[in-house]
N, C-alpha and C positions, 0 to 999 in steps of 0.2 A: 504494500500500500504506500504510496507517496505522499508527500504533501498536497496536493490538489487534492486529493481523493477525499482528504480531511473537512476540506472545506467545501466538496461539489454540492451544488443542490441535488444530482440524481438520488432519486429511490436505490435503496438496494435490492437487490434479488429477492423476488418473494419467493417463487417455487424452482427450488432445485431440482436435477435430473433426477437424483435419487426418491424425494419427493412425490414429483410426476410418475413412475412408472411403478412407485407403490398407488398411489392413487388410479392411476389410471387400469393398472390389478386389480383395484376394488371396485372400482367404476362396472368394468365388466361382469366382474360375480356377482352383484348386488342386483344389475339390471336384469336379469332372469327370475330373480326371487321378487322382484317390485311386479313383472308383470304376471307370476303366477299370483301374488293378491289379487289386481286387477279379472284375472281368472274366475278368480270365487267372489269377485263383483258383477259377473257374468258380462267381462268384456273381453270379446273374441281377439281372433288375431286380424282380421279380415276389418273388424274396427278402428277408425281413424277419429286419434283425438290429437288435442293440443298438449304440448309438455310446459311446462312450466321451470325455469331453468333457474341455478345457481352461480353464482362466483364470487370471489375474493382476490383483492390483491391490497396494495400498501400505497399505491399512488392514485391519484383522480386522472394522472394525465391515462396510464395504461387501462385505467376503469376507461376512457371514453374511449380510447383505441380497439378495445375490445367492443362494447357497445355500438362503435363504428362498424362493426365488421359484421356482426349477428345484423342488425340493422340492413347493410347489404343483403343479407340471407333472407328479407320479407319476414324476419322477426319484430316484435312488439321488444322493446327493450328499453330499460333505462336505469342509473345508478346513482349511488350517492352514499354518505358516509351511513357504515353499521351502528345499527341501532344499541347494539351491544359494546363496540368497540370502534372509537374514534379515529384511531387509527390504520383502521379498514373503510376500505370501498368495497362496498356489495354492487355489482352487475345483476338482474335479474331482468325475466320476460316468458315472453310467449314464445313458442315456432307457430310456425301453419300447423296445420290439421296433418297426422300421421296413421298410415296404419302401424298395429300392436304389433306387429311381427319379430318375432324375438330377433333375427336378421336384421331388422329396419332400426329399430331400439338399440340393441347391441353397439351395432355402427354406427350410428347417428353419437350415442353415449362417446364411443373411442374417437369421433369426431371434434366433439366439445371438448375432451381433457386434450388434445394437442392443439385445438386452436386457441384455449386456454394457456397453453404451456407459450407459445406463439408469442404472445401477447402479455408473459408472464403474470398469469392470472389463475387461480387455480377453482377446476372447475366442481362443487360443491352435490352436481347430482342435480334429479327431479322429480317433477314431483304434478298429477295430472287430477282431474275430477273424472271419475267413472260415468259419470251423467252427460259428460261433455262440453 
């Protein structure tokens, strides 16, 4: 570390490598066991709903860069500091309408922890209504 480095304005690192591909391990075993609930909600796979999306990082600038890019996606999105913790940016929103297909979810899931990662953001999971 230098002297500049002491005094930069950048953020530092939110999510390390090591980090991301513990999360993004969990991301995928999790999303199978979220849509066998959804199951016993009697929501098929052939059913298309909206997810509901999370994140976290440490700066507002990477909060809007990400936000920027879901945004591109025809996602509902927008962020601002956690209600728990000041020093966090929460990203949240909607996607489009999705079928349940443990394929489409799975991927879509390893989709959001790398563009997460991208964007040094770290991507928190989701979360949907059965009712739609």
């Amino acid at each position: 570390m230098g002297i500049r480095d002491l005094f930069s304005s950048k953020p530092k690192q939110f999510v390390s490598r090591d980090s991301f591909e513990s999360n993004l391990a969990h991301q995928i075993a999790m999303t199978p066991q979220t849509l066998e609930q959804l199951r016993k909600c009697n929501v098929t796979a052939e059913q298309s709903l909206k997810l509901e999306f999370f994140f976290y990082t440490n700066s507002e600038s990477k909060a809007f860069a990400l936000a920027d890019a879901l945004a591109k996606m025809q996602y509902e999105v927008g962020y601002g500091l956690s209600a728990t913790n000041k020093r966090l940016q929460v990203i949240t929103g909607w996607t489009s309408a999705m079928q349940m297909r443990d394929s489409i979810v799975v991927g879509w899931s390893e989709k959001m922890c790398k563009l997460g990662f991208e964007h040094d953001c770290e991507f928190d999971g989701w979360g949907t209504s059965p009712e739609g």
